[in-house]
N, C-alpha and C positions, 0 to 999 in steps of 0.2 A: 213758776220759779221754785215751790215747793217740791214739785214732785220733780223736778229737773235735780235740786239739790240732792234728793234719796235715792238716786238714780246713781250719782255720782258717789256718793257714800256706801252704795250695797258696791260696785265697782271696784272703790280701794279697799274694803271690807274681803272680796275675794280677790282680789290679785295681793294684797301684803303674804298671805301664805303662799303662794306662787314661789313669788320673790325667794319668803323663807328658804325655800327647798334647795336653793342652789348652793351650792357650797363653792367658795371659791377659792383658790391657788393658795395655801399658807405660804408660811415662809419655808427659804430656801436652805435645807438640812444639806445637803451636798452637791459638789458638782467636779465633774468631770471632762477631759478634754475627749477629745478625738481628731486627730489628726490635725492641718493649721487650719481646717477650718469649722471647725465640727466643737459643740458643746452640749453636754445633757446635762439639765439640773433637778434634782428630785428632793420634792417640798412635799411633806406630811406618802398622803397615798396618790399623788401627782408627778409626772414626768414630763419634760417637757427637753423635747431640743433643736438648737437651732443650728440651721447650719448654713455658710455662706457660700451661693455659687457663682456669685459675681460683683463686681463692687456696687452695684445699684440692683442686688435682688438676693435677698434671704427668705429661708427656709423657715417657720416654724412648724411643731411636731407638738402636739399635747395632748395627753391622755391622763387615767385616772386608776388602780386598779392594778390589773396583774403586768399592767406595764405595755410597750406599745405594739401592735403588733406585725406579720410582715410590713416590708413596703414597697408596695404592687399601685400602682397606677394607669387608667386604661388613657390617660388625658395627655401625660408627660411622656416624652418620647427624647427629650435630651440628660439620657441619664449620667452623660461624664462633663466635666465641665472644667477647665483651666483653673489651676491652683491660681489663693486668688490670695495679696499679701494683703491679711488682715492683721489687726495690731490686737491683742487679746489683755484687756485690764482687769484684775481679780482682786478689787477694794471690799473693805467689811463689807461697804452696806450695798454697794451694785456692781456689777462684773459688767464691760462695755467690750463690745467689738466695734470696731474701728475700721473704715475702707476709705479711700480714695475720693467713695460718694456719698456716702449713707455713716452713719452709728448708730449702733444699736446699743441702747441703758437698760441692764437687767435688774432692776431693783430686787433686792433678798429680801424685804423683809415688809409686805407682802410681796408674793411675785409678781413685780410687772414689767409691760415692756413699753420703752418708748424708742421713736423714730427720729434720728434728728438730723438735719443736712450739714455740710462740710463747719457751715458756721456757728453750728452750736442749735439752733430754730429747730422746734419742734415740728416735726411734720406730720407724726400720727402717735398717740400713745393710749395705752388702756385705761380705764377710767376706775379711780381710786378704790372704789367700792366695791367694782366687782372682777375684772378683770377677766381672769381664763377661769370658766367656772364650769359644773358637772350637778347634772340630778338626774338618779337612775344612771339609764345608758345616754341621755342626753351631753353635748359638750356644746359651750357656747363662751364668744369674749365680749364683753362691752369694751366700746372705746367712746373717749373724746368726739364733741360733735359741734365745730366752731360754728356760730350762728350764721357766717359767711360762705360757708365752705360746700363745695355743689358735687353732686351725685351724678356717674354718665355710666353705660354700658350695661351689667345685669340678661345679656342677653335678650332672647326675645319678652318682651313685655307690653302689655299694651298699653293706651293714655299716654301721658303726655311724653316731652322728650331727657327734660331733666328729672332725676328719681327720688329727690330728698323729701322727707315725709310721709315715705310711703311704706307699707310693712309686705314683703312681698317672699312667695314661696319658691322653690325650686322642686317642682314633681311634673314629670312631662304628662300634661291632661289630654285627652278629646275633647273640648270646646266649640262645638260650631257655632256662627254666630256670636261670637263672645263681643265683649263690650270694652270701654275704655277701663270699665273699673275688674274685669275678669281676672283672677289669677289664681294659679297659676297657667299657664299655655302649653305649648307642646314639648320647646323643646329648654334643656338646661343647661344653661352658660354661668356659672359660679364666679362670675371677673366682674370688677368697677374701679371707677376711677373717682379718688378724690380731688377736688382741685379748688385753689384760693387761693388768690393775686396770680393768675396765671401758672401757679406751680399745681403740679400732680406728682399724685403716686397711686400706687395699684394696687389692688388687694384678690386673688385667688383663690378662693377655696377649694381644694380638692378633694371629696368626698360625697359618694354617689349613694347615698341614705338622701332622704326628704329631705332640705336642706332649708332655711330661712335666712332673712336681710331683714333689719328692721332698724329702716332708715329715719329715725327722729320722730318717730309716729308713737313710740312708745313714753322717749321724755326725750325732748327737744334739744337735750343738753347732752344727745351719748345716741351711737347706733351701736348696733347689734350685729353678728349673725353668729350663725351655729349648725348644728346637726341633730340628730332625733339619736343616732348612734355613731359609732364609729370614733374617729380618729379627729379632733379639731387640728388641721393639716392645711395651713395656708401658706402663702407666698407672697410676700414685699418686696413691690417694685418700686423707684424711686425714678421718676425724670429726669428733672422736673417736667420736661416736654412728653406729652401724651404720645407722639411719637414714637419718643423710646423706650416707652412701655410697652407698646403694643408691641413694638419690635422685640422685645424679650420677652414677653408672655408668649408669642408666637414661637421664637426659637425654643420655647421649655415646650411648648404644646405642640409646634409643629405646623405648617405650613399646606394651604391649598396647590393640588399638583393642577399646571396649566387644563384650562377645559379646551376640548376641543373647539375648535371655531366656529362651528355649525351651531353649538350650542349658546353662542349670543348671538343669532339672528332670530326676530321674531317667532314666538312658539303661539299655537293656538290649541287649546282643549276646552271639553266639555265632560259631562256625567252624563250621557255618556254620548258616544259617534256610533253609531249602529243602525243598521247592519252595515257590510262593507260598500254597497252604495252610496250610504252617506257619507263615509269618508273618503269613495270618488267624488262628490257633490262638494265638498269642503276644499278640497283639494283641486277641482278645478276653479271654484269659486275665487279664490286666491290668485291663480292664474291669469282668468279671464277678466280681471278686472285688477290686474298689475300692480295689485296688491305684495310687497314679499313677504316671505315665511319661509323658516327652515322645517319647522317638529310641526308633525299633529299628533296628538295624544289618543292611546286607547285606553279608555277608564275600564271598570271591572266588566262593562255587557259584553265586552272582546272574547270573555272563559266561557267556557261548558258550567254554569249552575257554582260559575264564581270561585272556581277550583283556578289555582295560582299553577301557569307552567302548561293551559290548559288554551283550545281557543272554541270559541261557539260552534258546532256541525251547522247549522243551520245559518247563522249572521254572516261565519268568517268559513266558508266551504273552503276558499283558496287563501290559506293569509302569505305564502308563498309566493303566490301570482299578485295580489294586492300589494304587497309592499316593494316586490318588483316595480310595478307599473308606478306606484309613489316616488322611489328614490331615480324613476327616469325622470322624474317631475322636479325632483330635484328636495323632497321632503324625504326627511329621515323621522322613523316611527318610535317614538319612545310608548310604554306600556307600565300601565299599573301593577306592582307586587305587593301583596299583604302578606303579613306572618302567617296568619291563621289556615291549616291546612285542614281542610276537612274530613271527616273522621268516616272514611269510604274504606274498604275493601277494596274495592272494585277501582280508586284512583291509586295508579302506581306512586305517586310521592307519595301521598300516606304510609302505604306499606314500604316502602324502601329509607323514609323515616322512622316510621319503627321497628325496624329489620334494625336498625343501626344503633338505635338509641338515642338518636338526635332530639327529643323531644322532652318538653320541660314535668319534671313527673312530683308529686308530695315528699316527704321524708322518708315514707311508708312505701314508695314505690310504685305506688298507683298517678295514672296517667292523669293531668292535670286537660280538661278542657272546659270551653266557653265557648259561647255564640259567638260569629260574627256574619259577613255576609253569605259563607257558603251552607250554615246552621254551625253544626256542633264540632270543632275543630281543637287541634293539638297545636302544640305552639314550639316552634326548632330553642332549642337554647342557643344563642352566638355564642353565649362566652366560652362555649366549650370548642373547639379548634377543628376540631373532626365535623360538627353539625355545621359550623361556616362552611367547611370544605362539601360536603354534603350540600349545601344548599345556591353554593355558587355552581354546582355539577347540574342544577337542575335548569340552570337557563340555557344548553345544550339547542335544548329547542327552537325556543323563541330567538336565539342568536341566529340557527341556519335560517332559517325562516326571514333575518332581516332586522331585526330588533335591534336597537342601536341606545334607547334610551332607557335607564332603570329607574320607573316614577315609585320608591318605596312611601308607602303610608299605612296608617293604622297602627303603626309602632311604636306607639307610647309603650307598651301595646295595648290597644284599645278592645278592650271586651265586653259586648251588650250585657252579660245576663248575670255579673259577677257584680259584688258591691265596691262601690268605687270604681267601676268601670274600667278593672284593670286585672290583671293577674293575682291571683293571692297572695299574700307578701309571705308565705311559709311555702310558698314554692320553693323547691332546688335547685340550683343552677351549678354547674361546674365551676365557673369562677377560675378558668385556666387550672382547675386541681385543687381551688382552697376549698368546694362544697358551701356557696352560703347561701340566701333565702332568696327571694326578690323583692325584698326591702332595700335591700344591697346593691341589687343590680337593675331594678327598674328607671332607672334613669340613664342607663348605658344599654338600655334595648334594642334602641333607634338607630345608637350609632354602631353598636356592633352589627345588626342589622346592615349597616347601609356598608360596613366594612365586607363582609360576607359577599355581598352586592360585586361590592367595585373590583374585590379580588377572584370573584369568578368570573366578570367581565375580561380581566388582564388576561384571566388564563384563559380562555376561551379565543380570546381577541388582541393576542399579545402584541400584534404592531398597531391597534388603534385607542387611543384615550377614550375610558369612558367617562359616561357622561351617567350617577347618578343624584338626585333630586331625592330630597327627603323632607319629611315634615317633623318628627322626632329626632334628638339629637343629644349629646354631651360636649363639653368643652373639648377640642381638638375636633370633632367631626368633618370637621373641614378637608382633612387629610381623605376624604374618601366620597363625601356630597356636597351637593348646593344644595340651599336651603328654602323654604317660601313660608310664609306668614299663616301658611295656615286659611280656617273656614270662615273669612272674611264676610262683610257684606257691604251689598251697593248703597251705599250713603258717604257725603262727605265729609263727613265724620272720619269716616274709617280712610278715605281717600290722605286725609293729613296726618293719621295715625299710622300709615302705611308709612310714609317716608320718617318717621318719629322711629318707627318699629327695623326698618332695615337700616337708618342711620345706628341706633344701638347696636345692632348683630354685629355690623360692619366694623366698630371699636371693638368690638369683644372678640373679635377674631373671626370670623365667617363673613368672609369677604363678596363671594355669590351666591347674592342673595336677592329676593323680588316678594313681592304681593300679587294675589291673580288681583290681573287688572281688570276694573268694571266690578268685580268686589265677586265671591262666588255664591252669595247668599241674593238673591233679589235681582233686580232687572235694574240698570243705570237709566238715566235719560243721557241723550245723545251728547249736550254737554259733558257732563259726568264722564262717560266713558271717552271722551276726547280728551280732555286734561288725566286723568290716570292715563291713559295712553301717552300723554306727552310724560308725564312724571317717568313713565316705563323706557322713556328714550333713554333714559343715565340709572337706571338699576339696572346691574348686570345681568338678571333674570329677569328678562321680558315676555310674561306669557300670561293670556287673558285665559279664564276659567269661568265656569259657569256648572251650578246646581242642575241636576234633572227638575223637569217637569218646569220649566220656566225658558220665558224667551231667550231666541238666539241672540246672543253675545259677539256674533260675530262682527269686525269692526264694518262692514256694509250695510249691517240692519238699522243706522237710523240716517235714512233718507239720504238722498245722493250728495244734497250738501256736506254732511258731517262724511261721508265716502272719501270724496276729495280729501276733507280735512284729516282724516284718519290714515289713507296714503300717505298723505305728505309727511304724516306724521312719521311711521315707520321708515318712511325713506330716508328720513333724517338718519334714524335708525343705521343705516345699511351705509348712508354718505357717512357716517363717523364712523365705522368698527375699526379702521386701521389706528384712532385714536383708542377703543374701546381696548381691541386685543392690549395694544400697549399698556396700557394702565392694568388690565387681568394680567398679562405677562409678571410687569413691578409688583403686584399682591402676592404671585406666588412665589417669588423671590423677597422680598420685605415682610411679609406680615399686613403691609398698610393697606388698610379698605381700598376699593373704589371708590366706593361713597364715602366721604368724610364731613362732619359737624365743621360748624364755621369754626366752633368752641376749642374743636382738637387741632386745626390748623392755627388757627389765629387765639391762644389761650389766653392772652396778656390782655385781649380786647374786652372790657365789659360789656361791648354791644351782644356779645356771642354768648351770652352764658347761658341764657335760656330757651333759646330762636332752635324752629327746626322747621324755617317754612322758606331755608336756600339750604346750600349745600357744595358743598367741591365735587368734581369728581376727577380723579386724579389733580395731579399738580395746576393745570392748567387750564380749569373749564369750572365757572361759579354756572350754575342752576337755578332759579329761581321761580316753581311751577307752579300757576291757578293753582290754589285750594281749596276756594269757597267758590258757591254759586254765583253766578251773575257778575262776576267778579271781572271787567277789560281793562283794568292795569294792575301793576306788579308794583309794591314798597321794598324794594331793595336796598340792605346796608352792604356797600361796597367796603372790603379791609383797606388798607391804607397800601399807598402807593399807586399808581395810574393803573387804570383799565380801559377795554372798548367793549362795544358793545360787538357782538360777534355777530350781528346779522348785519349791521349797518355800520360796521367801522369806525363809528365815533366815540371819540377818546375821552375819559372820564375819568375826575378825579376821588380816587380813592379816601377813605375816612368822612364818608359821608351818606347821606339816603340820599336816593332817588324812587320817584315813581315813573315807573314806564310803561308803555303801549303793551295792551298782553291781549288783542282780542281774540276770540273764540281759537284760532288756526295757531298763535303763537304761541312758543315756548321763549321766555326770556332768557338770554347764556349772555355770560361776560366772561373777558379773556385778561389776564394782565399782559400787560406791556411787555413785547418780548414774546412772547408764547408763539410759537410754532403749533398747528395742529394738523394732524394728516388722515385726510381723507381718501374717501375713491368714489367710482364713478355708483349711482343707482344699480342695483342687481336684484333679481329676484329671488333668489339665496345663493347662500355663499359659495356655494360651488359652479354656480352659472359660468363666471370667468374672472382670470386672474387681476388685480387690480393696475387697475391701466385709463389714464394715467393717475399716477400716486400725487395727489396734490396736497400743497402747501400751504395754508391759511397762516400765514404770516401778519403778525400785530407791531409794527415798529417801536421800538421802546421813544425813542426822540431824547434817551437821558445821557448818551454816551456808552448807559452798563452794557456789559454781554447780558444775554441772559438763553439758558443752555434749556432744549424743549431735548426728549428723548423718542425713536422711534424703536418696534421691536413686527418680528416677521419671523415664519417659520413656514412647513407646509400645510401648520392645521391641523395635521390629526395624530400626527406617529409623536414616538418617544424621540426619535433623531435629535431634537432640540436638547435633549440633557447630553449628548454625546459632541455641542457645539453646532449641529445644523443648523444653523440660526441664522439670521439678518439683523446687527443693531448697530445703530446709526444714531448719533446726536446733531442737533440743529442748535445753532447758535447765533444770533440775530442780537444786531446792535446797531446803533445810529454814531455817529460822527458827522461833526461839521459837512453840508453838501454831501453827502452819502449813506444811503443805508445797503446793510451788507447783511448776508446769510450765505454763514459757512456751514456743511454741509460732511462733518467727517468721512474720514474712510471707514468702509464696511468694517466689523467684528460679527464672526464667523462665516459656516463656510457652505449657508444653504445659499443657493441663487435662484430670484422668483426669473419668471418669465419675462424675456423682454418688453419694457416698458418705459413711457415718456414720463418725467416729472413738469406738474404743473405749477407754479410757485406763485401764488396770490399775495402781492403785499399791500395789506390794507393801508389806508388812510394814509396816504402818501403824500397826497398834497393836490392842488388845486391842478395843477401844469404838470404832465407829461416829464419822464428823464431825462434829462441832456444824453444820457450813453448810459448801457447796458454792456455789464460783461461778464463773461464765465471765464472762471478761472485765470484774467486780464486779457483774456480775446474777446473783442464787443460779438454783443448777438445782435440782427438784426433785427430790425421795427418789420411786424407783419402786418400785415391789412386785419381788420376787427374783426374775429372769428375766422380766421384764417390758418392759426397756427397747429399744424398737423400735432398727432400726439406723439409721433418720435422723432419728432422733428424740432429745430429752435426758432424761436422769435418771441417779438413782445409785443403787446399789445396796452394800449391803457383805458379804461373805463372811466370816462371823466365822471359821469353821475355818481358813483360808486366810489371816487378819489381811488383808484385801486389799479393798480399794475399788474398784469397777468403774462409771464415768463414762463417757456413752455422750453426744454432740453430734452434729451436722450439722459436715462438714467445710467451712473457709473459708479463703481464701486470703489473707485478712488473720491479721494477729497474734493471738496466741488466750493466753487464760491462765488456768489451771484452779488454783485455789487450795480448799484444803481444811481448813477450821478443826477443832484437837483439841477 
């Protein structure tokens, strides 16, 4: 206890001078308007202003100093925004703006700010003491920290799923292997959500210096966060539904462009597939054991001595001929890109990078390089516009050649031989013409990076969507990659941390997103990689990965049992994408995940505040996947209102736990009442053939509501879909006395798939067979069991099953299938 006491006393001993140094916001000497929505107030050598761009999301702006300076953002992409009637009060002691949703209290004297909703309640304010504060180039605000009140988003991070207590960094590292308690990670997402009694609000930071959070870790009664330099530049969002936050952080940041389709069917990679035999042996592997799979990945053994834009003479003689013979297979090749360009003569990117200047050089002029796989390498600057253009010119090759996938990594950017394992931070960078360090700009490496990526993809390959994967990133990245977790490993540990770790990205805006499944560090047992496998069925990025020098990962290597189990699994996979696409559609239109926390759906629930071991995906599909060993049943808290169980139809009352059957093969899903969900037939990828017949997983509600499911179809890979080439369709299913009904809208737009049968499964129907079936008030006739063609009509009923199975020609007009008890 003694030496525990003198521990704690050398501690506040050196952190009270800490403290000392900050100096915080005086009082407010003047203030000024700017236009109806705009105010700057300037207190002692402090600026600060805020400004409103919607009734539930303002602007602050604080600096200290020679005053603030450009305002350039690589993250915001909605720079104009709808006059917004704010009411402006200019009293002695506080000046308030006033919206529709929100007020903001500027106190004068010292300066602070509070939050407060239409009724007066406080919803966030600075904390008396210290407020917006500055030492050195440092900027940082405390606030208020209600002992209730819970932490979500923060982007990728590892441990648990809610973040309160914890003190955590924003600098994209190389971590392999990292642990629950690691931080910081790869990439930086500056966004969180407060939330208590079901209400939220949002907080943004935007500034791409080192950045911190320091959630209650520091005193219990107040968080934090700040910058090391730069600009204290954040943004207040207000809900109170997490929802519609995310929906406006998204519209200020910007939205994921639809991915191609290909790119959610099962992916498979390694470190590495080589030579190109073995990625014929993979690739038929897959085949011959009716396994599906869209991607096999080529890691860095694919280059000549690890040179980017380059392929092996000897592994990859033909990559030509090899990806030919893949994409007849029905695999498309995505391939590894790293920054680091190796410092050759004799390799033409080298020289045609430095012919141009694309490359990141000291203050002095002299060339900036580091180790990385190819040895001693130069590194393209993004920020500058010419070197993107430049670096998107260099995939020329690998595109004719058949490359279709851009797996960017190493761009934190990660460099072996420098300290801190990163670029120098008095590097140059263009900075679109400002000239600033890489202190600045190393946290928008990844995403400029993967910008570079996507826009020499467009140009190269202007009628088809690309498809890049990044492991470094910034807030908005989303606009140009998907995302993955990074240097994982096989434990299941990390298996629960996985869904913890892409439920966060998914609130904070990076909606496709995944973990390599089976972990890429270590070897799974067969279990293990069965359940990550099933958890991969509802993350929108599904792709198992594996470390050199350790066993295959592939799902057939453990033993024929777990084969079976691992097929079935992915089939799963390939029978929902028509639900999957739909819900990837809604993300890039909305902002809202795929994968969603129970916490962000259902706020109001206290069961939800700290669980992250179920999950939504989209509107109509709860999850709930093994995450421990040994583990054959599932503790499910179902939200309130009826649900079924989506394998076995039986209807379940919501606002309660259940445990359920989960052995080894199963995944546990529940649907609420009402839910429409659309499937298609087993395929071995998505290009095998067109979806036929489009069926129906129909849930009867039995309460009389409507209740409206959504469908969405395009042709998968071109841009035609923003020009209206689309297929979208709503489902609407409801029960009335002696009848359940599904209406079936008319088509919106004007792509049309291939002739095809709708299959219409209405679960849990009931004990007894329908009195009469009919389409649009013409009965359909009763087929014999397994009889009903797929373009063809009739019904049939599954008594074991309690399930009616109705099979039509698909139409483009209104349809409506009604079923008398």
């Amino acid at each position: 206890m003694k030496s525990g006491c003198t521990a704690l006393l050398v501690f506040l001993c050196a952190a009270h001078p800490l403290f000392a140094q900050w100096r915080s916001a005086p009082a407010v000497d003047s203030l000024s308007r700017s236009g109806p929505a705009g105010v700057t107030f300037r207190a002692g050598e402090a600026a600060m202003t805020v400004t409103v761009l919607a009734d539930d999301l303002m602007r602050i702006r604080f600096t200290h100093g020679t005053g603030l300076p450009p305002d350039r953002s690589r993250a915001v992409v909605a720079a104009a925004w709808p006059t917004v009637q704010a009411v402006m009060n200019d009293a002695p002691d506080a000046f308030t703006i006033t919206t529709s949703a929100l007020t903001l209290r500027v106190a004068k004297n010292p300066l602070r700010l509070s939050f407060r909703d239409p009724a007066g309640a406080i919803i966030s304010e600075d904390a008396p003491a210290k407020g917006m504060s500055w030492s050195g180039s440092e900027v940082r605000v405390w606030k208020t920290m209600p002992g209730d009140e819970r932490y979500y988003g923060f982007g990728e991070k590892a441990g648990s799923f809610e973040r309160g207590n914890l003190h955590m960094t924003m600098w994209n590292s190389d971590i392999p292997a990292y642990s629950a308690q690691t931080d910081p990670l790869y990439q930086t997402i500056p966004f969180f959500y407060g939330m208590r009694n079901g209400r939220a609000y949002g907080i943004f930071l935007d500034n791409t210096y080192r950045t911190s959070f320091d959630m209650g870790k520091e005193a219990r009664d107040q968080y934090s966060f700040g910058a090391e330099d730069g600009v204290l530049d954040y943004y207040f969002f207000y809900g109170p539904a997490p929802r519609t936050i995310l929906g406006r952080f998204t519209q200020l940041v910007g939205r994921m462009p639809l991915p191609p389709r290909w790119s959610l069917g099962y992916q498979q990679c390694r470190w590495s597939y080589t030579p190109d035999s073995r990625v014929r042996e993979i690739a038929s592997g897959f085949r011959s054991r009716r396994i599906p799979c869209d991607v096999i990945y080529l890691d860095i053994d694919y280059m000549d001595g690890y040179r980017i834009f380059t392929w092996h003479p000897k592994s990859f003689p033909d990559p030509e001929g090899l990806l030919r013979e893949l994409k007849g297979m029905g695999f498309t090749t995505a391939v590894i890109v790293d920054p680091g360009i190796k410092v050759d003569t004799a390799y033409a990117a080298y020289r045609s990078g430095l012919a141009g200047g694309h490359f990141l050089r000291y203050p002095d002029g002299s060339l900036f390089t580091g180790k990385v796989w190819p040895g001693v390498c130069a590194f393209p600057d993004f920020t500058a516009p010419a070197a993107r253009r430049w670096w998107g010119d260099q995939f020329a090759g690998l595109a004719a050649a058949g490359v279709r996938g851009w797996w960017n990594d190493m761009n934190e950017p990660s460099v072996f031989d420098v300290p801190g394992k990163t670029v120098d931070l008095g590097v140059l960078h263009d900075d679109e013409g400002l000239k600033t360090t890489h202190a600045k700009n190393h946290n928008i490496y990844g995403m400029e990076m993967t910008r570079a990526t996507y826009e020499g993809a467009r140009r190269l390959l202007p009628a088809e969507r690309p498809f890049v994967l990044t492991r470094a990133s910034y807030a908005g990245g989303w606009r140009y990659s998907a995302a993955w977790t990074g240097d994982n490993v096989s434990s299941w540990e990390h298996l629960s941390m996985a869904l913890a770790m892409c439920l966060n990205l998914g609130i904070s805006g990076q909606p496709f997103v995944g973990a390599d499944i089976g972990g890429f560090i270590g070897h799974p047992s067969g279990e293990l990689f069965a359940r990550w496998l099933q958890l991969g069925v509802l993350t929108p990025l599904m792709r198992s990965h594996s470390v050199i020098n350790e066993k295959n990962k592939e799902p057939w290597e453990y033993g024929s049992a777990f084969t079976d189990i691992n097929r079935e699994t992915i089939n799963l996979r390939y029978r929902l994408l028509p639900y999957i696409y739909t819900v990837m559609s809604a993300s890039s239109l909305s902002g809202l995940p795929a994968m969603r926390p129970m916490v962000f759906e259902h706020p109001g629930d206290a069961r939800f505040t700290s669980t992250a071991g179920q999950f939504m995906f989209g509107d109509d599909m709860l999850a709930a996947p093994v995450l421990a060993e040994g583990e054959t049943t599932k503790t499910v808290e179902l939200p309130h209102g009826r649900w079924h169980d989506f394998w076995t139809g039986k209807a379940m009352n919501g606002g309660a736990t259940y445990t359920v059957p989960a052995p080894i093969g199963h995944l546990p899903l529940f649907v609420p009442a009402g839910a429409t969900i659309p499937m298609q037939q087993i395929v071995q990828h998505t290009g095998e053939a067109p979806i036929n017949p489009l069926t129906l997983r129909t849930f009867p509600s039995h309460d009389g509501k409507a209740y409206i499911s959504h469908y969405y179809e395009d042709d998968g890979s071109s841009f035609a879909y923003v020009d209206g080439v689309s297929f979208r369709r709503t489902f609407t299913a409801r029960s009335v006395p002696g009848q359940v009904v599904l209406s079936l809208s008319g088509v919106e737009g004007s792509y049309v798939p291939p002739g095809r049968g709708v299959a219409v499964q209405f679960v849990d129907f009931g004990a007894d067979p329908p009195s009469r079936v009919t389409l649009n008030g013409m009965r359909v006739a009763k087929a014999a069991r397994g009889s009903g063609s797929i373009d063809g009509s009739g019904w049939e009923f599954d008594a074991p099953a309690r399930t009616v199975i109705v099979r039509v020609p698909d139409s483009r007009g209104p349809m409506e299938l009604a079923l008398s008890r």
